[in-house]
N, C-alpha and C positions, 0 to 999 in steps of 0.2 A: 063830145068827149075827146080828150086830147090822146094821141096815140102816146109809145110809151117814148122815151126824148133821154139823154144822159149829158152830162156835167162837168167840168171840171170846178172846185171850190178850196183854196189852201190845200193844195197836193192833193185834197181827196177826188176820187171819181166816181159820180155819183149814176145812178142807174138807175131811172123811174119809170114805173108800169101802174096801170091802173088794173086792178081786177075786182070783180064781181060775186057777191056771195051766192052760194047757189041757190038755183030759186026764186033770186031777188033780182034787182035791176040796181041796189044800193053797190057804188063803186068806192073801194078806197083805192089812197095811194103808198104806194107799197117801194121801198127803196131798199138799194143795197150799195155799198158802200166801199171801197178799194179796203182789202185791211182789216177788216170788218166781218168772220163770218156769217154775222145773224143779218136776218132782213126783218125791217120794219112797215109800219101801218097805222101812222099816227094822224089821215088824216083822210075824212069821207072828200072823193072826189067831187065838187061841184060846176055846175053848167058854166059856170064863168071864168073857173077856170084858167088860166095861162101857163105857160112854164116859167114865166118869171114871177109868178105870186107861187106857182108851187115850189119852185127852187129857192123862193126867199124864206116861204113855211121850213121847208127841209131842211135847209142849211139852219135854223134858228132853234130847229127841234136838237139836231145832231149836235149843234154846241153846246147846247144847254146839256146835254147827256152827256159828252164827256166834262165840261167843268164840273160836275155832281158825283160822277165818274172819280177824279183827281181830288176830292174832298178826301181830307184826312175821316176814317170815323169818329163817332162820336161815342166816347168813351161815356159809360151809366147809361147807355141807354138801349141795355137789351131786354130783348121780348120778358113781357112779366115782372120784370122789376118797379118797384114805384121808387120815388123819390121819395126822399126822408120829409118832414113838415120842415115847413122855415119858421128858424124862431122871432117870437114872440116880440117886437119891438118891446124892452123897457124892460122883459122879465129876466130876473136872474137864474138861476141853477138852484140857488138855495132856496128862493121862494116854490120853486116848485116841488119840492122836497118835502115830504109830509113830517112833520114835529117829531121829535123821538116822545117816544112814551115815557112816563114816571112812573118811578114805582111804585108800587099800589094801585094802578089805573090798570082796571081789568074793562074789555069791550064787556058793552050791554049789551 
């Protein structure tokens, strides 16, 4: 297991520890990040291991979160709401319109 090792990547400085869930012997890797107060854990540490396959994971996780990050939202699309039906290739507004009644046409 790789002890814990730090980084410089695009200004950031990065800070990786492996830790242990209690109990277990399963390690992830756990980073923090210049700038940054949260720490992450996005990824089980395995036998093989290196700091240039973990700092390429890490650096590929962390980009990907802020470009997702920097997305504008996305407008219609809060919790609960569905989307309207798409219409109908070919049909009108008035076909789907039910006939007016005549008078004297009472329902049976």
């Amino acid at each position: 297991m790789l002890k814990p090792f730090e980084f410089t990547d695009a200004h950031r400085h990065y800070t990786c520890t492996v830790e242990t869930l209690t109990g277990t012997d399963e390690g992830w890797w756990w980073f923090a990040v210049s700038h940054d107060s949260q720490r992450y854990a996005p990824f089980r540490a395995e036998r093989g291991d290196t700091q240039a396959t973990v700092r390429e994971r890490i650096v590929a996780f962390y980009t990907n979160r802020l470009f997702h990050l920097a997305q504008p939202p996305r407008r219609g699309a809060q919790f609960g709401s569905r989307p309207g039906r798409p219409p109908v290739p070919g049909a009108s507004a008035d076909a789907a319109a039910p006939a007016p009644a005549e008078p004297g046409d009472h329902p049976v």
